[in-house]
DRENMAR-160387 format. One line per 5 residues: number of its first residue (from 1); their letters; for each residue x, y, z of N, C-alpha, C. Coordinates in Angstrom, 2 decimals, padded with zeros to 5 digits. Layout:
<sites>
NUM = a = X Y Z X Y Z X Y Z ~ ...;
</sites>
This chain:
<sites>
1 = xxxxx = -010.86 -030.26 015.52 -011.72 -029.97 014.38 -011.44 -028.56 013.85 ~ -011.33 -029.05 012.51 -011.23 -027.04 011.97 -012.30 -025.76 012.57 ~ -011.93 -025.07 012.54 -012.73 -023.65 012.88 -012.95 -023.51 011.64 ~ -014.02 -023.72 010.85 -014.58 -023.40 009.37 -015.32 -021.81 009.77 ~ -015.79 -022.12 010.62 -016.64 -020.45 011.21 -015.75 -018.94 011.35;
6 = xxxxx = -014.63 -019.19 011.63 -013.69 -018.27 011.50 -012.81 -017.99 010.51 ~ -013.26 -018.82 009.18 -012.96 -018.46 008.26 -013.95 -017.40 007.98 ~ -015.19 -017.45 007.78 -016.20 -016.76 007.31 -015.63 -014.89 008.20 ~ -015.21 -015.18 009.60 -014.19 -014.00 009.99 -013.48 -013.35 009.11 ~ -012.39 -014.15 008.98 -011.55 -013.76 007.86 -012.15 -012.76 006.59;
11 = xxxxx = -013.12 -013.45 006.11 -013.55 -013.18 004.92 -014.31 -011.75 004.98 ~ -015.19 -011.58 006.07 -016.15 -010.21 006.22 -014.89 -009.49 006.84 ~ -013.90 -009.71 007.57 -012.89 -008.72 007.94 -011.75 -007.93 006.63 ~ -011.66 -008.85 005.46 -010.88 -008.21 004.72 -011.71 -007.71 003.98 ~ -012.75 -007.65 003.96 -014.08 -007.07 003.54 -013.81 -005.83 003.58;
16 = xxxxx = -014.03 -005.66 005.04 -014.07 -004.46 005.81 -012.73 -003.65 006.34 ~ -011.33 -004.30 005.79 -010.12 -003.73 005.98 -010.37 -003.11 004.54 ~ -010.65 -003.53 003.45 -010.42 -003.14 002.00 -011.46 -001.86 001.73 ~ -012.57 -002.04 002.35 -013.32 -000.78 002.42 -012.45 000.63 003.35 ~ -012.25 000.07 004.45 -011.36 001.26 005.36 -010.43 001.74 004.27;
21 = xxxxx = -009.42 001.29 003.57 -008.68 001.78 002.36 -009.35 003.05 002.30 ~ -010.54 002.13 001.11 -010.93 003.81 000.92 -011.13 004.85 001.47 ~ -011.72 004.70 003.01 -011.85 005.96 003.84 -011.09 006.53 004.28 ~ -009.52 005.56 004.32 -008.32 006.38 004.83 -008.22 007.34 003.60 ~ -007.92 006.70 002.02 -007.62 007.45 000.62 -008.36 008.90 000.66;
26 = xxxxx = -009.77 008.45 000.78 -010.84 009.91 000.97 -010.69 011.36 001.69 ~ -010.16 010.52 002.99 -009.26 011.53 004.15 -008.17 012.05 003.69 ~ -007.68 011.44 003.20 -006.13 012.12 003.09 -005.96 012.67 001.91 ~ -006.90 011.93 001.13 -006.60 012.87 -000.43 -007.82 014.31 -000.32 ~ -008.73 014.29 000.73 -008.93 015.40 000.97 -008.68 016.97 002.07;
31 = xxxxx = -007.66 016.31 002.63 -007.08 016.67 003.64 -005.61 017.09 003.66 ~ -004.70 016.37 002.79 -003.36 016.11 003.00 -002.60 016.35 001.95 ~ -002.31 017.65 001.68 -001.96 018.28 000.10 -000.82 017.09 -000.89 ~ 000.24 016.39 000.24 001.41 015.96 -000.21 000.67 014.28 -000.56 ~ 000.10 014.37 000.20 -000.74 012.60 -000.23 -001.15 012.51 -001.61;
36 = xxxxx = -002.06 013.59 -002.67 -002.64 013.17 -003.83 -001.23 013.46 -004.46 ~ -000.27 013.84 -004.68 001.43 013.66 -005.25 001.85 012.52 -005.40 ~ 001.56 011.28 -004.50 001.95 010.44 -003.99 001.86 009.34 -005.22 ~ 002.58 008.79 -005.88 002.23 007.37 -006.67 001.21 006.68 -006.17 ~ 000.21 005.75 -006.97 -000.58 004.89 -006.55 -000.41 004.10 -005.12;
41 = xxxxx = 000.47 003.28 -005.43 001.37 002.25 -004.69 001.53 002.79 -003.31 ~ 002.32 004.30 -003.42 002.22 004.55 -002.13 001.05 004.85 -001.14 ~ 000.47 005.42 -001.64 -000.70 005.79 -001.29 -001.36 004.25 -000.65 ~ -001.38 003.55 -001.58 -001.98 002.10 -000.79 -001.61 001.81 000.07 ~ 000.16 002.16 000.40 000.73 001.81 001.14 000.86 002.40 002.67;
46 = xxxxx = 000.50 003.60 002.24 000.05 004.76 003.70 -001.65 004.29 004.06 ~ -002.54 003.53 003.14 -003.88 003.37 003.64 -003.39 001.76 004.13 ~ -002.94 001.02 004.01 -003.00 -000.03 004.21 -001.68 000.11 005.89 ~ -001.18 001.11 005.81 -000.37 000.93 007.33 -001.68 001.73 008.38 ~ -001.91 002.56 008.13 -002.57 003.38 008.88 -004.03 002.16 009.48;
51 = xxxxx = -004.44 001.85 008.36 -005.43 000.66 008.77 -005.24 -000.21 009.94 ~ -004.01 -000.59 009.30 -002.93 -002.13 010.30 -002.62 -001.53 011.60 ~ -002.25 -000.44 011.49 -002.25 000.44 013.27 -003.19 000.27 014.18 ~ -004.49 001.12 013.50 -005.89 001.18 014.27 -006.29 000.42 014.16 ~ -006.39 -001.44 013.32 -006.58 -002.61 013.96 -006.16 -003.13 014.86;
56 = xxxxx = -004.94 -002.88 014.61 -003.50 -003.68 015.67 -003.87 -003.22 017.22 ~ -004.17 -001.70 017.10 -004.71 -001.46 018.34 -005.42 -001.44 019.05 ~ -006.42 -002.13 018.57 -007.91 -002.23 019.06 -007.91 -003.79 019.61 ~ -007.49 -004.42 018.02 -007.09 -006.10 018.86 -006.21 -006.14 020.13 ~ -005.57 -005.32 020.00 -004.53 -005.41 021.43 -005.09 -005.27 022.79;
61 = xxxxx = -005.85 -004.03 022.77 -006.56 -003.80 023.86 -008.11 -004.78 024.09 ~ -008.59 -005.75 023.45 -009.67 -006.45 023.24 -008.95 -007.76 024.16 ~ -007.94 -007.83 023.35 -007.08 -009.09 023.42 -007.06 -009.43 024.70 ~ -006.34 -007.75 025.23 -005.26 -008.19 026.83 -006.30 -008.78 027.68 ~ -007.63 -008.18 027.58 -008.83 -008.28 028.39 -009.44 -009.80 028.47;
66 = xxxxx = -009.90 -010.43 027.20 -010.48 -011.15 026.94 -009.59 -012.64 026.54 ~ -008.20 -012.35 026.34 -007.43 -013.37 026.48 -006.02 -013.48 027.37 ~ -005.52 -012.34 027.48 -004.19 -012.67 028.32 -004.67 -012.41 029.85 ~ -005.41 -012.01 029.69 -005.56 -012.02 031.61 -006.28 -013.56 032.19 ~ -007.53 -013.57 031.00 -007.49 -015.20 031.82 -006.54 -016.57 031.38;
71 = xxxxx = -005.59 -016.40 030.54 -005.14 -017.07 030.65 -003.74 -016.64 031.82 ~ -003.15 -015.99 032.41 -002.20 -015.31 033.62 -003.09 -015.48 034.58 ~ -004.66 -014.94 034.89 -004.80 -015.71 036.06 -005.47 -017.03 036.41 ~ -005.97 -017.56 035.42 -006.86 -018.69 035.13 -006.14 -020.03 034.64 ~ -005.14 -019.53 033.79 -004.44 -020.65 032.72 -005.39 -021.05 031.57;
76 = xxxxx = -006.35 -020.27 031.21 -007.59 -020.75 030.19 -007.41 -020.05 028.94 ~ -006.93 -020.71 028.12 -006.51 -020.22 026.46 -007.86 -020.31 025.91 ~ -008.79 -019.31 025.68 -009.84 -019.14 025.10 -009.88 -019.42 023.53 ~ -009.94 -020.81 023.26 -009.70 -021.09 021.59 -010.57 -020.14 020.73 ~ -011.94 -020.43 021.06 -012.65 -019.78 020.44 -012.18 -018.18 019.87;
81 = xxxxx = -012.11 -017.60 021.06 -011.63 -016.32 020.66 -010.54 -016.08 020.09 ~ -009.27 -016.63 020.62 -008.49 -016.73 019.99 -008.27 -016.77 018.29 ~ -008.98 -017.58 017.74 -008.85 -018.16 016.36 -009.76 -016.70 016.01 ~ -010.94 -016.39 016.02 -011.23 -015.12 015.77 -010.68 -013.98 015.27 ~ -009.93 -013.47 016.68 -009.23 -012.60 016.55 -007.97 -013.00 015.72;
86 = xxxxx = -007.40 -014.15 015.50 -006.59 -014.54 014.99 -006.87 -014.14 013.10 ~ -007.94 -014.67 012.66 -009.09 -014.24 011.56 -008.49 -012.86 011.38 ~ -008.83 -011.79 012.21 -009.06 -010.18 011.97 -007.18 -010.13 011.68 ~ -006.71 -010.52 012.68 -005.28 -010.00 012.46 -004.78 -010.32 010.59 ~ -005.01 -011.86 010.87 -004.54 -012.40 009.30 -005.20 -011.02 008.14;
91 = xxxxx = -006.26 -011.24 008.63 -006.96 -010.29 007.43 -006.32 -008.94 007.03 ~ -005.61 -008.19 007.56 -004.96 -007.09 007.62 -003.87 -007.72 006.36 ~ -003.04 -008.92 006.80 -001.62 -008.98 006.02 -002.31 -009.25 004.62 ~ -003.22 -010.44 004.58 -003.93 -010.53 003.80 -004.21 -009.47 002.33 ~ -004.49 -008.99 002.87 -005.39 -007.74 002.55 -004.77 -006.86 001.59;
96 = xxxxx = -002.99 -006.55 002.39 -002.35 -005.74 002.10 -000.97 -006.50 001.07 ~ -001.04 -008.08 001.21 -000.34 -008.78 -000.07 -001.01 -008.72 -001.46 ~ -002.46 -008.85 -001.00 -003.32 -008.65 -002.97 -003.48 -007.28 -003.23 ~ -003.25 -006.06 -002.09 -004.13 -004.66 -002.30 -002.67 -003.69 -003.02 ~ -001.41 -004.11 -002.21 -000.47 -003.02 -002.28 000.86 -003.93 -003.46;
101 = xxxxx = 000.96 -002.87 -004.24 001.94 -002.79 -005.34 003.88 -002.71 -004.81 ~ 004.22 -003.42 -005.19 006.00 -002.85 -004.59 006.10 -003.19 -003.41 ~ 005.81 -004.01 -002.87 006.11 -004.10 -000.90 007.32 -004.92 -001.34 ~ 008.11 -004.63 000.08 009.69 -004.91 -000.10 009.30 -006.51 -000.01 ~ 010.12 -007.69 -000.96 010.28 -008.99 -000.83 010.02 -009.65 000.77;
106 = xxxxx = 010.84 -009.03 001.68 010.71 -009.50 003.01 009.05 -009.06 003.46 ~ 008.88 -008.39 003.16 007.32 -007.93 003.83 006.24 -008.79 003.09 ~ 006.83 -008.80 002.09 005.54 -009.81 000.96 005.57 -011.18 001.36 ~ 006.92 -012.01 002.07 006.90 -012.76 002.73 006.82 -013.59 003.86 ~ 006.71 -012.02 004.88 006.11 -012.08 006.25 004.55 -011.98 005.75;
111 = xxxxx = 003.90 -011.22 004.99 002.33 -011.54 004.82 002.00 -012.72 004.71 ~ 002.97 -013.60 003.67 002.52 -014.77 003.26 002.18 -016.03 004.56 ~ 003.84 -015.94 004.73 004.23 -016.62 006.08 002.74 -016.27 007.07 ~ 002.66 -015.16 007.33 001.87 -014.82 008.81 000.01 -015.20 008.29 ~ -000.03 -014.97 007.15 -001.62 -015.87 006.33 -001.44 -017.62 006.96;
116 = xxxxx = -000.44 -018.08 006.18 -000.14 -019.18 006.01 -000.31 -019.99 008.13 ~ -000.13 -019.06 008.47 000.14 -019.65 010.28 -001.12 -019.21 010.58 ~ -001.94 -018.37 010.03 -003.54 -018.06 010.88 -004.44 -019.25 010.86 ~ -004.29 -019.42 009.22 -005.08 -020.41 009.21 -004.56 -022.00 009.58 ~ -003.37 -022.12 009.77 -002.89 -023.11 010.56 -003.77 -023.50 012.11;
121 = xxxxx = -003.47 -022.33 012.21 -004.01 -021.59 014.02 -005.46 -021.84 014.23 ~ -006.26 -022.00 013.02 -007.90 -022.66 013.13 -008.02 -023.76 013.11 ~ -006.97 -024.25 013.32 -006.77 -026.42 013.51 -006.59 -026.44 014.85 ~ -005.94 -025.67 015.61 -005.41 -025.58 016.94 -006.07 -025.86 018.46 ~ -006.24 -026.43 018.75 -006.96 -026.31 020.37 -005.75 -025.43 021.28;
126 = xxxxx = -005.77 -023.88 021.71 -005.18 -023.25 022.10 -004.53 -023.84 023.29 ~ -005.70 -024.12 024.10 -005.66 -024.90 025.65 -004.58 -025.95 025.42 ~ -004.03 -026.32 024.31 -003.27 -028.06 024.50 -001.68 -027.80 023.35 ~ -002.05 -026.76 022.51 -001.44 -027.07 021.69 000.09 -025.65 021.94 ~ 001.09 -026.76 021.79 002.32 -025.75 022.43 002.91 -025.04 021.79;
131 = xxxxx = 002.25 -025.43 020.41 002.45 -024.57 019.60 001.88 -023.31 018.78 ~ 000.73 -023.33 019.31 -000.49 -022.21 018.72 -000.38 -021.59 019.96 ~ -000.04 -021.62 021.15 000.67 -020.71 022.61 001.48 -020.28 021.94 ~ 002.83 -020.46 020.88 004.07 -019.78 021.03 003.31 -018.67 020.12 ~ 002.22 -019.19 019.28 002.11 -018.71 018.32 001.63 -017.17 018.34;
136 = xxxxx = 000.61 -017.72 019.54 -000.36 -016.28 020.17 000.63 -015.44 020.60 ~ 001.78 -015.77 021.16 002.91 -014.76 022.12 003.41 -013.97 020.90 ~ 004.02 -014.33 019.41 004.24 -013.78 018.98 003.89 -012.98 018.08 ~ 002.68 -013.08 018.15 000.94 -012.46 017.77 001.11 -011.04 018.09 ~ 000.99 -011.63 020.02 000.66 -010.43 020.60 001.69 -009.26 020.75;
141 = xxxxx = 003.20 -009.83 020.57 004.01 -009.01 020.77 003.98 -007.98 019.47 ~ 003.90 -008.67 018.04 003.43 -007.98 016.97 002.44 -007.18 016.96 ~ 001.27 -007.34 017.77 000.41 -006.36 017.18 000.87 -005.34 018.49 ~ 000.99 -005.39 019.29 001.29 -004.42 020.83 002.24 -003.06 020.05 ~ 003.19 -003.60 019.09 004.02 -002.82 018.04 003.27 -001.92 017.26;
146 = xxxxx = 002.15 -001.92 017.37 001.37 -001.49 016.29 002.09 000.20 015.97 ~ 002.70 000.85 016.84 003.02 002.43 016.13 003.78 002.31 015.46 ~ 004.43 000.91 015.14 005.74 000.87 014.20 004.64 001.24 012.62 ~ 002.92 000.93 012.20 002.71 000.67 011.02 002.22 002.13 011.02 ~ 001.68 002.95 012.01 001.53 004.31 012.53 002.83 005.27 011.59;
151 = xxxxx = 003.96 005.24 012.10 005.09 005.55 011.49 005.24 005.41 010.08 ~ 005.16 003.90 009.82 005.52 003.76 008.05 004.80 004.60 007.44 ~ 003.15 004.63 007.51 002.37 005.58 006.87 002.80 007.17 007.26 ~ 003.11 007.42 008.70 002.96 009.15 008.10 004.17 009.98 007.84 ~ 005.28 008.77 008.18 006.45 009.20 007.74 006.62 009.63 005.60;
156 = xxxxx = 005.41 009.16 005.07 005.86 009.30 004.06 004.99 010.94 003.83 ~ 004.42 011.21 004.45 003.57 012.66 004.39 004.43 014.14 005.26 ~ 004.73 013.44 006.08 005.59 014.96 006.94 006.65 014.43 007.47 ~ 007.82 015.69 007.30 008.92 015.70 007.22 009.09 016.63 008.39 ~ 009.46 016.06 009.48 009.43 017.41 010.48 009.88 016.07 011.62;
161 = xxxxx = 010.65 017.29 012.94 010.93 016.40 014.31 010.04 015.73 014.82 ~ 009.12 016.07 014.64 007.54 014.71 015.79 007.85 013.45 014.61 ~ 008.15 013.28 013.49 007.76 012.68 013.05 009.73 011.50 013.04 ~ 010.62 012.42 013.53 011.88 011.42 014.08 011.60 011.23 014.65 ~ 011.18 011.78 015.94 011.03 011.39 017.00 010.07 009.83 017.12;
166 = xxxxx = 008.87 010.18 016.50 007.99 008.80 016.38 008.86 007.76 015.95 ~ 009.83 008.21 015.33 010.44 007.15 014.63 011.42 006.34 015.32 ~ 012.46 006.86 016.28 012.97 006.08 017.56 011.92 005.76 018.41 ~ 011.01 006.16 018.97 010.04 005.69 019.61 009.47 004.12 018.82 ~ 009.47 004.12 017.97 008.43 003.16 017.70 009.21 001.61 017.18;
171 = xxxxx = 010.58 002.67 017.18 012.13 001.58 017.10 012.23 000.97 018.31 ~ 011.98 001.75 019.53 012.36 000.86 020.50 011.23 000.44 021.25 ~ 009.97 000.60 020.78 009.15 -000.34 021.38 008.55 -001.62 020.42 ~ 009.59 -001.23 019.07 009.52 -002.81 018.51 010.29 -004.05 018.75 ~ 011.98 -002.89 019.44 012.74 -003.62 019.88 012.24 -004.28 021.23;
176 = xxxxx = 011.62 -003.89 022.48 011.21 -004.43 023.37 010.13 -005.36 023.18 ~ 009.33 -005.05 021.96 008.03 -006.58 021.51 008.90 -007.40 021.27 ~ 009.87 -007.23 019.86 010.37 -008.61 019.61 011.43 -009.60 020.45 ~ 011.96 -008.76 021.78 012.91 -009.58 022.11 012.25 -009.66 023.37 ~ 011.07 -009.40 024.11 010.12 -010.53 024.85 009.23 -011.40 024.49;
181 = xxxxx = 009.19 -011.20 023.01 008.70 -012.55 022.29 009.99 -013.67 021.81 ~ 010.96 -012.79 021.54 012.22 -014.19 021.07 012.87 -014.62 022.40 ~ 012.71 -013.82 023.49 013.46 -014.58 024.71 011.92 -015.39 025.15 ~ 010.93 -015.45 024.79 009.72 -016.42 025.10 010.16 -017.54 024.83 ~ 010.24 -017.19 023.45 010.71 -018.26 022.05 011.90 -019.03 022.93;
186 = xxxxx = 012.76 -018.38 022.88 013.96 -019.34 023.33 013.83 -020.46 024.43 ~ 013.09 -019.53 025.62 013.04 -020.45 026.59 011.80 -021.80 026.85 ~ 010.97 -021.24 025.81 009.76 -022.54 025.23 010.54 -023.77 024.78 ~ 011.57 -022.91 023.58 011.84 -023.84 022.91 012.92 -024.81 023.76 ~ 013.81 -024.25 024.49 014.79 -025.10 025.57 013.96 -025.99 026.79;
191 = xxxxx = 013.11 -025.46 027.69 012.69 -025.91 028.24 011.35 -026.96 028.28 ~ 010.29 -026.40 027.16 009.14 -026.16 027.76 009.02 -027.49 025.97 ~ 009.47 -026.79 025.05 008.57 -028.31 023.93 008.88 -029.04 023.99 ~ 008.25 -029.92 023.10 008.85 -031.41 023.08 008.77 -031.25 021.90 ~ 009.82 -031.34 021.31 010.14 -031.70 019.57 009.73 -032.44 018.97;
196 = xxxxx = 009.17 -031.88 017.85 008.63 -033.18 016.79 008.83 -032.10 015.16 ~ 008.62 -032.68 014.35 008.65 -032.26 012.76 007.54 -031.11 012.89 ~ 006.57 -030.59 013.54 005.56 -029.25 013.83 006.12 -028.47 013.93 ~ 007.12 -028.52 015.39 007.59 -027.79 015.59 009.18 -027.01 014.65 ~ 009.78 -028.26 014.07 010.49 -027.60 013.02 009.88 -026.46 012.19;
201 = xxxxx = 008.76 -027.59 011.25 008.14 -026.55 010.50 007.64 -025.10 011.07 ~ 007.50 -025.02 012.06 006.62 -023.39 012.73 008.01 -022.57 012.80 ~ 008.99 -023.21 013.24 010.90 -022.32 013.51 011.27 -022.00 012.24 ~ 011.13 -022.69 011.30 011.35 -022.42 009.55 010.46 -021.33 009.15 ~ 009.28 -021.19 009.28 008.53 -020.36 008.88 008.72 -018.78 009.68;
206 = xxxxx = 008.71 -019.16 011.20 008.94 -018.17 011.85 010.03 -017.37 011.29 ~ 011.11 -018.23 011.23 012.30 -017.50 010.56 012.23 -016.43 009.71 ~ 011.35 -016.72 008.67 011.22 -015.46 008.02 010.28 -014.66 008.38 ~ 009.80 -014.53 009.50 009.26 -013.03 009.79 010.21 -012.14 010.93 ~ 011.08 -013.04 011.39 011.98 -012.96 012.65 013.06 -011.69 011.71;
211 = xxxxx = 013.24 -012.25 010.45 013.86 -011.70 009.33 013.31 -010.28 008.88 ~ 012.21 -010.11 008.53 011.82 -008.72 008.10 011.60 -008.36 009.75 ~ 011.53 -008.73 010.60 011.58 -008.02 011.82 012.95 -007.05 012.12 ~ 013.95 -007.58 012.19 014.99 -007.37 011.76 015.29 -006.34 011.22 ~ 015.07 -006.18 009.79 015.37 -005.77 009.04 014.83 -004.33 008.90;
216 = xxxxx = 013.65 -004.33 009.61 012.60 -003.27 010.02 013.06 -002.74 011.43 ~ 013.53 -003.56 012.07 014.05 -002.71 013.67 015.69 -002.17 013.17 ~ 015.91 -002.38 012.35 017.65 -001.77 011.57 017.26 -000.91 011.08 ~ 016.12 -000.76 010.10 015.94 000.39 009.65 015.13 001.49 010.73 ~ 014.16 001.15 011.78 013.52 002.59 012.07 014.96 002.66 013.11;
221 = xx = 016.10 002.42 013.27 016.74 002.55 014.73 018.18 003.19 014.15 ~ 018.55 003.45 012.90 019.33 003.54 012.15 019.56 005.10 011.71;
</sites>
């Protein structure tokens, strides 16, 4: 049965991502001489990463607690919660496909893509379905990344060594999310599914976020 209730999630969370905007804008345009310089666009674009960080990180640490530990020692995929938190995450990409001006093609299409699989993910019985498991893994490896959206935003404000430095740092702990989520991937997909036309469709879609992943671990590592 659909999760209709975690839509209503969704909805008060981009609520409340679109309000944070402004409090990041407020901060920084009162705080941060090189920020009010900044084109519109960008500016959205430094409130809308900075946001996606300090969500990313909060879900992460909520997450490990309340879902990856009982399912490692229990085996119990907490649907409920799951789809929830699933809600808050979507809401971020969400948020930042109608809010921000100029986002590179690949990013406008990982938002889409990664909308498009949340609410997939509220059809899902976590506990059964082998595919809303792959789905959560590559959830979690994404948001665990979270200093990579840390970086995008303050790299466009200061120009100085902490701020290279963050920048291989956050290269190679995107590189270590995504390739214990694609060696997940691989070995689900060899061993562990059973194929049917779902699972095509979720590898097609995945594809293109696998893609601006990519394309984003070339550029901060480069």
């Amino acid at each position: 049965m659909y999760d209709y209730d975690a839509v209503y999630w969704f909805i008060g969370s981009c609520i409340f991502v679109r309000a944070m905007y402004y409090v990041v804008d407020r901060t920084f345009y009162t705080n941060v001489d090189k920020y009010k310089d900044l084109p519109l666009f960008r500016q959205m674009y430094i409130q809308k990463n900075i946001v996606k960080s300090i969500y990313l990180a909060i879900l992460t640490v909520y997450a490990t607690f309340k879902i990856i530990i009982p399912i490692y020692k229990n085996g119990i995929w907490n649907t409920y919660t799951i789809h929830r938190l699933a809600a808050l995450y979507g809401s971020n990409d969400f948020v930042g496909l109608v809010s921000v001006d100029k986002l590179p093609k690949t990013t406008r299409i990982h938002h889409i893509v990664s909308t498009i699989l949340v609410f997939t993910a509220l059809s899902l019985d976590f506990q059964e379905s082998d595919i809303g498991q792959a789905m959560l893994v590559y959830t979690m490896a994404s948001a665990a990344a979270y200093v990579v959206n840390f970086h995008l935003a303050i790299r466009l404000l200061f120009q100085n060594s902490n701020v290279e430095r963050m920048r291989y740092t956050a290269g190679a702990i995107y590189m270590i999310c995504c390739g214990c989520s694609w060696s997940w991937h691989l070995y689900w997909a060899f061993s562990r599914a059973h194929f049917n036309i779902y699972h095509l469709m979720y590898f097609l879609l995945l594809g293109a976020i696998v893609r601006d992943d990519i394309i984003l671990m070339q550029w901060l590592s480069s």
